[in-house]
Each structure stands twice: as structure tokens, then as C-alpha cells.
mmCIF file of the N, C-alpha and C atoms, coordinates in Angstrom:
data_MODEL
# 
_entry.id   MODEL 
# 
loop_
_atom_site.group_PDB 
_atom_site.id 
_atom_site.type_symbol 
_atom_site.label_atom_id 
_atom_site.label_alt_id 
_atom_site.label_comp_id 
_atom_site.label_asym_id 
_atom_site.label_entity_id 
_atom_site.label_seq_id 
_atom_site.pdbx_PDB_ins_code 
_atom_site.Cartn_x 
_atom_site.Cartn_y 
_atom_site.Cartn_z 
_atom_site.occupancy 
_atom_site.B_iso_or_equiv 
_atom_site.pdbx_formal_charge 
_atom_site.auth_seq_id 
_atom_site.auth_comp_id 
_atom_site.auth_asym_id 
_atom_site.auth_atom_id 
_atom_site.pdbx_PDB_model_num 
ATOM 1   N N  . UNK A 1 1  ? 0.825   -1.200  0.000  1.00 0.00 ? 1  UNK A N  1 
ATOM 2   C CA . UNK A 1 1  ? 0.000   0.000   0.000  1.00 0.00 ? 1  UNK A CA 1 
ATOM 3   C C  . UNK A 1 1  ? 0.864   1.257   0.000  1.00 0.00 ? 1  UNK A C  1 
ATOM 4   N N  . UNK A 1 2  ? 1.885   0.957   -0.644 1.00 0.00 ? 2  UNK A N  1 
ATOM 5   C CA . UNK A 1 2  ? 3.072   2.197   -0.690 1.00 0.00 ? 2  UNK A CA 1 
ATOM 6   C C  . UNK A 1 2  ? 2.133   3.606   -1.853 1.00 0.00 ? 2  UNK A C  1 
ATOM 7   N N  . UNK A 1 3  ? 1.156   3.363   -3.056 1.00 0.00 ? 3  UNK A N  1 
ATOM 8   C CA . UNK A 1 3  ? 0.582   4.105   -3.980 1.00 0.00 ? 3  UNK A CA 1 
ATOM 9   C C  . UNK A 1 3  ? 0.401   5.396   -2.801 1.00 0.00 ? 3  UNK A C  1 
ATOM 10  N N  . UNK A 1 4  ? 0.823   6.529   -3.500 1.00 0.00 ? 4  UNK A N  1 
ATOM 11  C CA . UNK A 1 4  ? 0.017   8.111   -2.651 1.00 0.00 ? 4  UNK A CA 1 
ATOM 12  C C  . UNK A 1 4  ? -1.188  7.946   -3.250 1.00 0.00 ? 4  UNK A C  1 
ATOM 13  N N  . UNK A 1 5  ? -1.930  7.006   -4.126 1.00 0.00 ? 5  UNK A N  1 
ATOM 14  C CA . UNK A 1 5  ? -3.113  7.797   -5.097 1.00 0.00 ? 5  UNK A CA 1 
ATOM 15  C C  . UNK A 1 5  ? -4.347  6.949   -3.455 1.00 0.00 ? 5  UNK A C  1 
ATOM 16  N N  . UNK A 1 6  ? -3.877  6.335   -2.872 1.00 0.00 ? 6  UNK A N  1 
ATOM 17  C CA . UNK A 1 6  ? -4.560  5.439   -2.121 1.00 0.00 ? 6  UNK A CA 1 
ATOM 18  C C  . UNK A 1 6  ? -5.136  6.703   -0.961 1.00 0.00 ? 6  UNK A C  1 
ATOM 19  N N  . UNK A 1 7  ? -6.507  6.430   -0.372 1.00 0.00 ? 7  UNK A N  1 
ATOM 20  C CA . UNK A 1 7  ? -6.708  7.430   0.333  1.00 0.00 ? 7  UNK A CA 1 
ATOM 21  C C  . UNK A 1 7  ? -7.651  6.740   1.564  1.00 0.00 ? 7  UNK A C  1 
ATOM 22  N N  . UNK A 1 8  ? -8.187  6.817   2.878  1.00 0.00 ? 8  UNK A N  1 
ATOM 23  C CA . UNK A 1 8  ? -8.925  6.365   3.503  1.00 0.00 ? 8  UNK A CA 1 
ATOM 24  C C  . UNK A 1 8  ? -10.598 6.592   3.016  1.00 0.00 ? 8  UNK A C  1 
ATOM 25  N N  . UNK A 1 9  ? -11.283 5.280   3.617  1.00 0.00 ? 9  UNK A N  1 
ATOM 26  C CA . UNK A 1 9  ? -12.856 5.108   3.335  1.00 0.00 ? 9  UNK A CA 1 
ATOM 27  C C  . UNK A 1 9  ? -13.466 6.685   3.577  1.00 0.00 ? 9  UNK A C  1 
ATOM 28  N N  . UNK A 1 10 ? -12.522 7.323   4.786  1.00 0.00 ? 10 UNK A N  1 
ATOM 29  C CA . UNK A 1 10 ? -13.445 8.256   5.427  1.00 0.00 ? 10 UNK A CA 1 
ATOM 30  C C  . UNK A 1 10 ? -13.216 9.861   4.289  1.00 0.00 ? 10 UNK A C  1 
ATOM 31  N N  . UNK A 1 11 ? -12.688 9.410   3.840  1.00 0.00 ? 11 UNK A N  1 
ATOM 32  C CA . UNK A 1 11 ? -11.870 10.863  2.828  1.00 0.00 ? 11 UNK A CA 1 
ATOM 33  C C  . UNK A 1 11 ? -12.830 10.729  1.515  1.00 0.00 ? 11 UNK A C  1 
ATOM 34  N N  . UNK A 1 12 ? -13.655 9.336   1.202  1.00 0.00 ? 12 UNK A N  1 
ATOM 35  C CA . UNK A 1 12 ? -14.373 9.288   -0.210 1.00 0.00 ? 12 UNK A CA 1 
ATOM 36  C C  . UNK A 1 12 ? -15.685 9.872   0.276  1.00 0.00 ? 12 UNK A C  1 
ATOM 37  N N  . UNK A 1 13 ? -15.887 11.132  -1.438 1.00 0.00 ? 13 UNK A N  1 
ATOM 38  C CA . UNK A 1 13 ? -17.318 12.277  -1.153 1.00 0.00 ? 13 UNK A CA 1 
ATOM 39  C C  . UNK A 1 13 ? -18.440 10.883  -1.239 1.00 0.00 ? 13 UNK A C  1 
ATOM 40  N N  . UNK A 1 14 ? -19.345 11.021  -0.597 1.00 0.00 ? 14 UNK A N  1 
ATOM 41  C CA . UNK A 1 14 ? -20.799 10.744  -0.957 1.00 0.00 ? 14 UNK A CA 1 
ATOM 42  C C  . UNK A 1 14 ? -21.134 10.375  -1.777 1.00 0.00 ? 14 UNK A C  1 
ATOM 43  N N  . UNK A 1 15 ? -21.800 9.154   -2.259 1.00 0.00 ? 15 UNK A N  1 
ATOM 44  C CA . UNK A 1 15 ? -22.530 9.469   -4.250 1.00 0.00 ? 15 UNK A CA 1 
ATOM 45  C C  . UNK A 1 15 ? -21.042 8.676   -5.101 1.00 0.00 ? 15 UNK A C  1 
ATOM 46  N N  . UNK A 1 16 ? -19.970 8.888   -3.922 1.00 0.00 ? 16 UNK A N  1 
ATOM 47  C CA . UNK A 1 16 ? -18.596 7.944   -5.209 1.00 0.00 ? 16 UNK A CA 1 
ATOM 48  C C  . UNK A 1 16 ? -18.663 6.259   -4.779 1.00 0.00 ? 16 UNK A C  1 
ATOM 49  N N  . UNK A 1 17 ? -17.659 5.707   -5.830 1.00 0.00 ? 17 UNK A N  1 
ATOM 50  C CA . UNK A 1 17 ? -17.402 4.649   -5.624 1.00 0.00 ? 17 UNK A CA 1 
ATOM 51  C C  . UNK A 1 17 ? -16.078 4.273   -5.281 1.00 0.00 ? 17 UNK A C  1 
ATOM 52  N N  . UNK A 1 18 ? -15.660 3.203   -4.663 1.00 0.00 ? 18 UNK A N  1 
ATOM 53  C CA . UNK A 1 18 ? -14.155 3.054   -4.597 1.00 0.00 ? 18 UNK A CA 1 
ATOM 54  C C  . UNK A 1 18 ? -14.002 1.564   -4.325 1.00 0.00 ? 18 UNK A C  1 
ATOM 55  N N  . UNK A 1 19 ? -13.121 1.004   -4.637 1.00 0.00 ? 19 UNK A N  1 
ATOM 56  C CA . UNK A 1 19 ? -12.433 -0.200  -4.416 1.00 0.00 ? 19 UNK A CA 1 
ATOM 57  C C  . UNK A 1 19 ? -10.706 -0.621  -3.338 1.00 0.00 ? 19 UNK A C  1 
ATOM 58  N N  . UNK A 1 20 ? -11.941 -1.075  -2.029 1.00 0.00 ? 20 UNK A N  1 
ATOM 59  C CA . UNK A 1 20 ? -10.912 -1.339  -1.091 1.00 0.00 ? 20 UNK A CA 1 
ATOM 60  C C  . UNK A 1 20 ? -8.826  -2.131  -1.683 1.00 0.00 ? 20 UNK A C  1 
ATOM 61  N N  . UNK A 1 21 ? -8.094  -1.587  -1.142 1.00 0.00 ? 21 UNK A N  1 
ATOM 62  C CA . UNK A 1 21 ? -6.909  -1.940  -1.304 1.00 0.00 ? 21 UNK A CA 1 
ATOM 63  C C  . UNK A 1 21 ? -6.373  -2.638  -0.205 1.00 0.00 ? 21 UNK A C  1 
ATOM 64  N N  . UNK A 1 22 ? -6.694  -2.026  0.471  1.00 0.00 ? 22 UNK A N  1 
ATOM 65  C CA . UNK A 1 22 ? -6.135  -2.726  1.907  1.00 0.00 ? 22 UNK A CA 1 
ATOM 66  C C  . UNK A 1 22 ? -6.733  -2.631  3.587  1.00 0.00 ? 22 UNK A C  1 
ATOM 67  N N  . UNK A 1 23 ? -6.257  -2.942  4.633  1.00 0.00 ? 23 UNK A N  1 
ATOM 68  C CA . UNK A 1 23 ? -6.973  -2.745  5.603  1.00 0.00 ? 23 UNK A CA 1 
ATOM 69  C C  . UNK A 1 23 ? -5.501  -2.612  6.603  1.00 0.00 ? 23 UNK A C  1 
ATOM 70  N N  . UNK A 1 24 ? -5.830  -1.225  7.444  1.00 0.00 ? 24 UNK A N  1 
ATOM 71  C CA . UNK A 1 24 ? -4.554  -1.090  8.547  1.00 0.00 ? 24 UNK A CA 1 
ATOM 72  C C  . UNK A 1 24 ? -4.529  -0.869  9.802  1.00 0.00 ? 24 UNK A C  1 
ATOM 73  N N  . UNK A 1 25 ? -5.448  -2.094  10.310 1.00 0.00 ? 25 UNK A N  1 
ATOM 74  C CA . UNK A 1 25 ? -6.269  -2.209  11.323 1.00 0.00 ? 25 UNK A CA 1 
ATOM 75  C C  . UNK A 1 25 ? -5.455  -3.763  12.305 1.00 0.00 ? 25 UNK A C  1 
ATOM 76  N N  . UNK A 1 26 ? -5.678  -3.859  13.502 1.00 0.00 ? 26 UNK A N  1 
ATOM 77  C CA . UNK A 1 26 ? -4.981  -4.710  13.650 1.00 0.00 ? 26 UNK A CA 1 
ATOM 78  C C  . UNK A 1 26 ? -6.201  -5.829  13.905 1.00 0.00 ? 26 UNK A C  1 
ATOM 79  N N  . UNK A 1 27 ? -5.788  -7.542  14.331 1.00 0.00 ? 27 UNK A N  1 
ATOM 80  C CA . UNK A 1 27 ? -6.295  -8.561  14.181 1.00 0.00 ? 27 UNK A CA 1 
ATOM 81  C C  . UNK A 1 27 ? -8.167  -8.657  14.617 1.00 0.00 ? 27 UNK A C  1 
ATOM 82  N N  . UNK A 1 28 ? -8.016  -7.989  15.197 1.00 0.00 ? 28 UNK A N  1 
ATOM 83  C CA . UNK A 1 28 ? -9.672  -7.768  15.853 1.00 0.00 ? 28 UNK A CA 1 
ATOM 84  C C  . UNK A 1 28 ? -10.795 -7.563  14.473 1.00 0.00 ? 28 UNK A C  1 
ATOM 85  N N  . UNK A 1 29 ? -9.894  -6.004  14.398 1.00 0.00 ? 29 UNK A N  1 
ATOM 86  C CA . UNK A 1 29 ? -10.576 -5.227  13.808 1.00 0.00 ? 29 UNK A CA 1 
ATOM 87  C C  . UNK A 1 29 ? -10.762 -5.745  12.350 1.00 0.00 ? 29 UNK A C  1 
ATOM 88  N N  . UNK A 1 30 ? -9.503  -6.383  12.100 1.00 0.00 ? 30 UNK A N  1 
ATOM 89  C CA . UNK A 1 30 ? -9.572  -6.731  10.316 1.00 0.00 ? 30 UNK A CA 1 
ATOM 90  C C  . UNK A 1 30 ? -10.650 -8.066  10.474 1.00 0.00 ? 30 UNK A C  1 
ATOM 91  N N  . UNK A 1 31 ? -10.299 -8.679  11.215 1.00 0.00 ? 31 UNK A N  1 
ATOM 92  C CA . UNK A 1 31 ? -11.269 -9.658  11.176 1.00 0.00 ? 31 UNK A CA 1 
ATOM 93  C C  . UNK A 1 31 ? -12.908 -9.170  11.262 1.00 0.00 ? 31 UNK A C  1 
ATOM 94  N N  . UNK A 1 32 ? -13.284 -8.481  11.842 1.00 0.00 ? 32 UNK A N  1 
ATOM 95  C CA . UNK A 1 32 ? -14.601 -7.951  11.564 1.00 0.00 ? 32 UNK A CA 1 
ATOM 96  C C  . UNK A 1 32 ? -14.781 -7.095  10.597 1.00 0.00 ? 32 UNK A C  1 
ATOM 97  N N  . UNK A 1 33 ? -14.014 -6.397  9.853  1.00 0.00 ? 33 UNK A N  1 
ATOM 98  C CA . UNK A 1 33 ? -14.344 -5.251  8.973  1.00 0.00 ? 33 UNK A CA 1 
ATOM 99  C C  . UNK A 1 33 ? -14.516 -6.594  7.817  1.00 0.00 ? 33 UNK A C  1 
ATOM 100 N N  . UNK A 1 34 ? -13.579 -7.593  7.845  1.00 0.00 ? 34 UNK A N  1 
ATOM 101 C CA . UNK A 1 34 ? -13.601 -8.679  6.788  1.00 0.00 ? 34 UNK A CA 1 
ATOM 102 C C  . UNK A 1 34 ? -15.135 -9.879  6.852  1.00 0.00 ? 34 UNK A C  1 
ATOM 103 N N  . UNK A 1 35 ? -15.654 -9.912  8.021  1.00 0.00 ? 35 UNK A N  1 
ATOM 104 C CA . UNK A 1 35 ? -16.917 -10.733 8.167  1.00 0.00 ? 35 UNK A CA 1 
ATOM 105 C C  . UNK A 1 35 ? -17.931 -9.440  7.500  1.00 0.00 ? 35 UNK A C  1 
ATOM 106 N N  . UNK A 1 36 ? -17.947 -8.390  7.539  1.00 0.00 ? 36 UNK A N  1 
ATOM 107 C CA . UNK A 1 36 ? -19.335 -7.636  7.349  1.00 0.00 ? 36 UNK A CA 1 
ATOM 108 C C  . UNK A 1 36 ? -18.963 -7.339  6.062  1.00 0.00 ? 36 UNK A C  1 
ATOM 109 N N  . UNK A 1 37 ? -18.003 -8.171  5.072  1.00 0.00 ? 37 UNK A N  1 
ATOM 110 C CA . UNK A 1 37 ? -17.817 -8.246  3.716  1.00 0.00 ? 37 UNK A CA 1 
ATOM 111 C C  . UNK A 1 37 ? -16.736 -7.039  2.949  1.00 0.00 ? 37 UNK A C  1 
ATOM 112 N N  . UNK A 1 38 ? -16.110 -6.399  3.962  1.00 0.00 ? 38 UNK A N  1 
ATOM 113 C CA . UNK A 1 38 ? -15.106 -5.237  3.435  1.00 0.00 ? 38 UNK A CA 1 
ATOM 114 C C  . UNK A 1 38 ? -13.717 -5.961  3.294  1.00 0.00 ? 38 UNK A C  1 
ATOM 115 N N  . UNK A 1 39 ? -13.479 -6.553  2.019  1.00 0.00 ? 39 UNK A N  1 
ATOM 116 C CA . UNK A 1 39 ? -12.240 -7.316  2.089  1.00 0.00 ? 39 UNK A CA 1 
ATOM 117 C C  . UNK A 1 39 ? -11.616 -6.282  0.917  1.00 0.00 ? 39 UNK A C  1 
ATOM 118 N N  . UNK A 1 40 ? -10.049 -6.901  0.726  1.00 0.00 ? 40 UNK A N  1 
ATOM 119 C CA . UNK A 1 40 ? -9.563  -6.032  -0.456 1.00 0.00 ? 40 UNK A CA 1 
ATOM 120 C C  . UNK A 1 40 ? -10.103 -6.924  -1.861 1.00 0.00 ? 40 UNK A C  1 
ATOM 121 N N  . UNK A 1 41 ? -10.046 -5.352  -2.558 1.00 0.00 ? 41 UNK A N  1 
ATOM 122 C CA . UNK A 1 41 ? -10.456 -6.149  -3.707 1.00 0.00 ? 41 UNK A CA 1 
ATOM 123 C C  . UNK A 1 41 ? -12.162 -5.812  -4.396 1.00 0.00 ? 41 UNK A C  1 
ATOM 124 N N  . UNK A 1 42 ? -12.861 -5.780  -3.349 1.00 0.00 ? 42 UNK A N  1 
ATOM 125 C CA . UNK A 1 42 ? -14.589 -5.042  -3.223 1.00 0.00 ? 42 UNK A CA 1 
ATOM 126 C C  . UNK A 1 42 ? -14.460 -3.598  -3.689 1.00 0.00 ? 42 UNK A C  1 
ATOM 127 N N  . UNK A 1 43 ? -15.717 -3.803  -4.225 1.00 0.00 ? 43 UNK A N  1 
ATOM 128 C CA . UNK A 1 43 ? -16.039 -1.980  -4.707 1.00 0.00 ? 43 UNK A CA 1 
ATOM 129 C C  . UNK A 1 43 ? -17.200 -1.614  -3.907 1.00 0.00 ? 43 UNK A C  1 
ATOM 130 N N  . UNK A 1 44 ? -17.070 -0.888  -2.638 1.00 0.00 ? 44 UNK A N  1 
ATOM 131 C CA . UNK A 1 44 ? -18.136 -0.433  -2.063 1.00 0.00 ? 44 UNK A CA 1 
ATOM 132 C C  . UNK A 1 44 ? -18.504 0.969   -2.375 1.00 0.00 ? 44 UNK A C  1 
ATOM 133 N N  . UNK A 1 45 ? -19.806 1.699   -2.206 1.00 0.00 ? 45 UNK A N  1 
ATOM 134 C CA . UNK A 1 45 ? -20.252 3.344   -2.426 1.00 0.00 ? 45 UNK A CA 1 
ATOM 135 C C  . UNK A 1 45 ? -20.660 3.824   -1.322 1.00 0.00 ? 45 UNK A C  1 
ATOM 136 N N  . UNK A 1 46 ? -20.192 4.729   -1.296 1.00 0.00 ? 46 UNK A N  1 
ATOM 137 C CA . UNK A 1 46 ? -20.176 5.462   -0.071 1.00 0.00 ? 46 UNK A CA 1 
ATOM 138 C C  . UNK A 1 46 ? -21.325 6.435   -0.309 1.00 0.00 ? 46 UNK A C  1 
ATOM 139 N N  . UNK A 1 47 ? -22.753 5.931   0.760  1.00 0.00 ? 47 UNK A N  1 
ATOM 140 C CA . UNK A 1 47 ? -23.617 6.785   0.350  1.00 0.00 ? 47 UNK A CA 1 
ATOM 141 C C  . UNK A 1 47 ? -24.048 8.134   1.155  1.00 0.00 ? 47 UNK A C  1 
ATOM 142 N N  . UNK A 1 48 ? -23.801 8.357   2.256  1.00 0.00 ? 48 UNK A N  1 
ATOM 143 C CA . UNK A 1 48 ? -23.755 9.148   3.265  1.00 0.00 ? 48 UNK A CA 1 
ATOM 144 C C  . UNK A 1 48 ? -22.163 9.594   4.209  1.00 0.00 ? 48 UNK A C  1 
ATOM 145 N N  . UNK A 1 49 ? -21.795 10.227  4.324  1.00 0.00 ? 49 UNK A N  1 
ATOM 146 C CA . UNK A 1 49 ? -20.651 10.734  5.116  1.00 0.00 ? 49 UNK A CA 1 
ATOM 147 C C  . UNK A 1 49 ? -20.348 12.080  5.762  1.00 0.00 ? 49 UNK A C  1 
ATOM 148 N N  . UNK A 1 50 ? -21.226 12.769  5.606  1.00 0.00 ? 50 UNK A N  1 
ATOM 149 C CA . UNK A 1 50 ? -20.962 14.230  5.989  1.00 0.00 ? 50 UNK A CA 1 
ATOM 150 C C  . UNK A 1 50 ? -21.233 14.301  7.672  1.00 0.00 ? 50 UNK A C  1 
ATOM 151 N N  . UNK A 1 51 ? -21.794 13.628  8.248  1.00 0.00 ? 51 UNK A N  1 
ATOM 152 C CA . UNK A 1 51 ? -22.086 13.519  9.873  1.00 0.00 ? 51 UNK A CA 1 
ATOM 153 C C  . UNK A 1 51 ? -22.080 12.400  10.426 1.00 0.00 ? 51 UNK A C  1 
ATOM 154 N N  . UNK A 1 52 ? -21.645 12.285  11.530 1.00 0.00 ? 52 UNK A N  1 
ATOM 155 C CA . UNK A 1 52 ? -21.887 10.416  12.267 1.00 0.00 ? 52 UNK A CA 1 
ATOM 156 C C  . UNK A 1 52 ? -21.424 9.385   11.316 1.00 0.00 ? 52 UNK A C  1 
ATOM 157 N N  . UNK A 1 53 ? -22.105 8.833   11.404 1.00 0.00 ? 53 UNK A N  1 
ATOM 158 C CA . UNK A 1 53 ? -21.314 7.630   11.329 1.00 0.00 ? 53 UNK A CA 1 
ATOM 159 C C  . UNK A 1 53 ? -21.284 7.885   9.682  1.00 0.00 ? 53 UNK A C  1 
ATOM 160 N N  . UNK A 1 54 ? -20.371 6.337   8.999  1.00 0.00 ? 54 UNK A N  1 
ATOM 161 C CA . UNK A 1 54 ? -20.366 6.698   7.151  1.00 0.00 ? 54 UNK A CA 1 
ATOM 162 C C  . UNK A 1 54 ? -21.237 5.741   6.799  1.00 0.00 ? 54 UNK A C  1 
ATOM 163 N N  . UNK A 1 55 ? -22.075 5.387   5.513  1.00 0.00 ? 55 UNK A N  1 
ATOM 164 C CA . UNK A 1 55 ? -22.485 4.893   5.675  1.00 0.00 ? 55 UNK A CA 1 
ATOM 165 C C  . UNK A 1 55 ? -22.318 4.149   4.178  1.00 0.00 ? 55 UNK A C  1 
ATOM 166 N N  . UNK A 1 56 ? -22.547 2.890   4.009  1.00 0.00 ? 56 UNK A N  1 
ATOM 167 C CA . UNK A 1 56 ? -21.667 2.597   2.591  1.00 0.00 ? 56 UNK A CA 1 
ATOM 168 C C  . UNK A 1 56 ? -22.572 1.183   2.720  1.00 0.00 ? 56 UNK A C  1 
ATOM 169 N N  . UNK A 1 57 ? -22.519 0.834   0.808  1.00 0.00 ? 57 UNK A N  1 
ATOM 170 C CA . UNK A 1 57 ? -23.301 -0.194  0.308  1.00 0.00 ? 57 UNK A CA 1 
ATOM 171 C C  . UNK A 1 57 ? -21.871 -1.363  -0.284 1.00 0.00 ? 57 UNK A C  1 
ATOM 172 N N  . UNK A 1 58 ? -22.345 -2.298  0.736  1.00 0.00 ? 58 UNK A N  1 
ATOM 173 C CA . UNK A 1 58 ? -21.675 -2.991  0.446  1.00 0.00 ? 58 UNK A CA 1 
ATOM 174 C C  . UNK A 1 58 ? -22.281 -4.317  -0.518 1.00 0.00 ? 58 UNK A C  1 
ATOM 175 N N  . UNK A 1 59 ? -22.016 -4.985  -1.720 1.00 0.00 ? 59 UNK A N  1 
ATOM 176 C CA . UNK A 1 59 ? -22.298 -6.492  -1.793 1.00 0.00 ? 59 UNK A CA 1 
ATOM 177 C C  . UNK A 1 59 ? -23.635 -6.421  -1.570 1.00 0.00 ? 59 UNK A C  1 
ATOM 178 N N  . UNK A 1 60 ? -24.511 -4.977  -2.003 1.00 0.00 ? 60 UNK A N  1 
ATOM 179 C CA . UNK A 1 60 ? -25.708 -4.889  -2.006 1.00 0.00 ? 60 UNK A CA 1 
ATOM 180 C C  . UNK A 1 60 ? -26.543 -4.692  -0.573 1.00 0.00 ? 60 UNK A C  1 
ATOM 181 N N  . UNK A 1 61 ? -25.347 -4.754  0.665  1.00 0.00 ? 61 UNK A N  1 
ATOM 182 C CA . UNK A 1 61 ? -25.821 -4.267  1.813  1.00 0.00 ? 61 UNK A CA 1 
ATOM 183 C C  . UNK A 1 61 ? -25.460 -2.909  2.146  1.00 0.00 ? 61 UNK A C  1 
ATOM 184 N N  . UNK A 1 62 ? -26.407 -2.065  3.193  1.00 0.00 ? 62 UNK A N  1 
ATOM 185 C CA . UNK A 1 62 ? -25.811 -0.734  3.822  1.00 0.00 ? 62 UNK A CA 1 
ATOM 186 C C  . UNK A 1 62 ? -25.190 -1.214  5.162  1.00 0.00 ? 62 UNK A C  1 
ATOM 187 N N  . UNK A 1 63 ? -23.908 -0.318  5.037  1.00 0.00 ? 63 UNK A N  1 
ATOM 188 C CA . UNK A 1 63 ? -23.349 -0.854  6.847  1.00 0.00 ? 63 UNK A CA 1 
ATOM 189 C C  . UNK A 1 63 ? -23.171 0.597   6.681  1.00 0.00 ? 63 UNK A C  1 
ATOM 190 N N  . UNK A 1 64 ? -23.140 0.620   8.424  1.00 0.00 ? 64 UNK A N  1 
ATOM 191 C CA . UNK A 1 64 ? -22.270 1.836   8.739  1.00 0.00 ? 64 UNK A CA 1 
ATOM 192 C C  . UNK A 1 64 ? -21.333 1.518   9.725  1.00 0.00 ? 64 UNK A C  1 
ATOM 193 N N  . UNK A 1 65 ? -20.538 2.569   9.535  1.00 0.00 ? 65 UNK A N  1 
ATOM 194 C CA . UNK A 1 65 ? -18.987 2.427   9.958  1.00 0.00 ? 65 UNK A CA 1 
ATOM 195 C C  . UNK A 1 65 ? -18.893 3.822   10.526 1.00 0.00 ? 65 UNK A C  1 
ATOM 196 N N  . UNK A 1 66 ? -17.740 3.578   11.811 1.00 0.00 ? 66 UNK A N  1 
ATOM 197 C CA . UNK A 1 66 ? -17.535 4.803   12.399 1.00 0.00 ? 66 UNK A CA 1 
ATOM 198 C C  . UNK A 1 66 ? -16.462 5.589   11.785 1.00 0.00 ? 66 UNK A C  1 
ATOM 199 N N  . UNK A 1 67 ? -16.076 6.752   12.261 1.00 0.00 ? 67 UNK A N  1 
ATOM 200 C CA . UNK A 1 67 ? -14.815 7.042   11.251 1.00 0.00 ? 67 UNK A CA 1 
ATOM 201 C C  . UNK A 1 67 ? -13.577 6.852   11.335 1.00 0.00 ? 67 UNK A C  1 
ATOM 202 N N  . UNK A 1 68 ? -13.400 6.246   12.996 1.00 0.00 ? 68 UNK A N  1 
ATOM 203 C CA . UNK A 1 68 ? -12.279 5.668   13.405 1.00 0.00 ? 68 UNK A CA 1 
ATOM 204 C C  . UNK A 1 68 ? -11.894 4.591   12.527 1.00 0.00 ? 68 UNK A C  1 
ATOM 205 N N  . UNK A 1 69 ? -13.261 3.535   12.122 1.00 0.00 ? 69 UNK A N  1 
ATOM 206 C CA . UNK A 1 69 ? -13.228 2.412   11.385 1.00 0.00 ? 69 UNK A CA 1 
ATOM 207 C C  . UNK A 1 69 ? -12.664 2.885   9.566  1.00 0.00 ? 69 UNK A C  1 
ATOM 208 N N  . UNK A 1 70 ? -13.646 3.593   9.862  1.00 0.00 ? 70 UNK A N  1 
ATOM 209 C CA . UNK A 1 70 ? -13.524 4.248   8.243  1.00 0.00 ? 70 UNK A CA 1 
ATOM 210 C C  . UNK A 1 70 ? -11.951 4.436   7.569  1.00 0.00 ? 70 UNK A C  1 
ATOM 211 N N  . UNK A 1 71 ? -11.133 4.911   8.884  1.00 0.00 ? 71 UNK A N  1 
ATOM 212 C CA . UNK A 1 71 ? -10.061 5.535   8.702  1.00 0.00 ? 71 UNK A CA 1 
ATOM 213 C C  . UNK A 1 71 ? -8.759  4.526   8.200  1.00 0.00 ? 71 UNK A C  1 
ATOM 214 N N  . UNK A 1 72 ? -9.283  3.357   9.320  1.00 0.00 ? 72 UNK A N  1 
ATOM 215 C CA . UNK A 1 72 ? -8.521  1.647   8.186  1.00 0.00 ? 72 UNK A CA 1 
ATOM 216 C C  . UNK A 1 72 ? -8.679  1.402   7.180  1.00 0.00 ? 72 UNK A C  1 
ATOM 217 N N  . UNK A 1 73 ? -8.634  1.838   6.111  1.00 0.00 ? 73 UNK A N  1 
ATOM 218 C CA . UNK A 1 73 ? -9.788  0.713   5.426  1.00 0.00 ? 73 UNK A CA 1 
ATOM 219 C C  . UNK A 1 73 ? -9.056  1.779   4.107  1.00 0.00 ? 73 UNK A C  1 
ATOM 220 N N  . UNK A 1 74 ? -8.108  1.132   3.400  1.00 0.00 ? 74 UNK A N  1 
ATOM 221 C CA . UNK A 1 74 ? -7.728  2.447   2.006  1.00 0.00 ? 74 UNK A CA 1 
ATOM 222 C C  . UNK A 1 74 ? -7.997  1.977   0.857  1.00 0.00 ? 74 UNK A C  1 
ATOM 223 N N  . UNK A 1 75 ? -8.593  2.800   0.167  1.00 0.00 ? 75 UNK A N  1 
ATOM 224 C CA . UNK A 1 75 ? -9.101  2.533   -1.226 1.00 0.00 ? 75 UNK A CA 1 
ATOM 225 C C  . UNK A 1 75 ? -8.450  3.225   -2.337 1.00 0.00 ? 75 UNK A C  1 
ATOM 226 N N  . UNK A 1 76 ? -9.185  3.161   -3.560 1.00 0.00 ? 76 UNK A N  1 
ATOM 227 C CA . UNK A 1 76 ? -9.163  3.995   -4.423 1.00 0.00 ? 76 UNK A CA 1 
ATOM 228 C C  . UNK A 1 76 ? -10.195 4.391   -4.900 1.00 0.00 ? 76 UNK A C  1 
ATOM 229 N N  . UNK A 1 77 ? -10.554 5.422   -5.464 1.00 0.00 ? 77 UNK A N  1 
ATOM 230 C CA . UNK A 1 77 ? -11.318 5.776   -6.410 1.00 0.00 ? 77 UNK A CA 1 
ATOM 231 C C  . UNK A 1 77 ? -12.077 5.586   -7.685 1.00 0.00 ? 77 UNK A C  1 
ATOM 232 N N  . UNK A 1 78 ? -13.169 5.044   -8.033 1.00 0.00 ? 78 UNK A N  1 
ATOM 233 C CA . UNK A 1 78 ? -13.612 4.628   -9.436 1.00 0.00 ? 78 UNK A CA 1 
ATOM 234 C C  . UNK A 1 78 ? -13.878 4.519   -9.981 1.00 0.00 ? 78 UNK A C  1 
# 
């Protein structure tokens, strides 16, 4: 995950799409961000983010994520 173009879940506007790269979270956390289907490799949309929590469609589900969570989790743009 050395790319600068790579940016955190919590940094993508509203209304975009992006495709997870990696996760920089330690064993707990990756393991659950990875059961509620956020693995690398997925293209999730980020449909809400401007307050509280983010809130993103995953694999045809909505989760929300806090922004602490959000903040693991680096994508790209797409």
C-alpha cells in the first residue's frame, strides 16, 4: 500500500465509488471489517458521510462504519 493515489474510506465524497486496497487495522478489527464483507479487492459506495457515522453499500448491503473504522480501510477511487 506504498501508492500516494490510495486514500482512507473516510476521505471518499458521498454518491462515489471506490475499491478497497487494503486494511490497517490490527487482528480484531480486520477480522470484523472482513466478516461484514469489506475485504480487499470489493467496490463499495459510499452513500452518506458528511455527519456520524459513514455509511456505505456494500455487496448490495448498507453498513455503517464509524470514522475511526472508516479511517482503516484504504481505497481507491472509481
Amino acid at each position: 500500500m506504498s501508492n500516494s493515489t490510495y486514500i482512507t474510506l473516510e476521505a471518499v465524497p458521498p454518491g462515489r465509488k471506490a475499491r478497497i486496497i487494503g486494511l490497517d487495522a490490527g487482528p480484531g478489527l480486520a477480522t470484523r471489517l472482513m466478516q461484514m464483507g469489506l475485504t480487499p479487492g470489493i467496490e463499495v459506495e459510499v452513500v452518506s458521510g458528511n455527519r456520524g457515522p459513514i455509511l456505505v453499500k456494500v455487496r448490495g448491503v448498507m453498513i455503517a462504519l464509524s470514522r475511526g473504522m472508516a479511517r482503516k480501510i484504504f481505497v481507491e477511487i472509481i
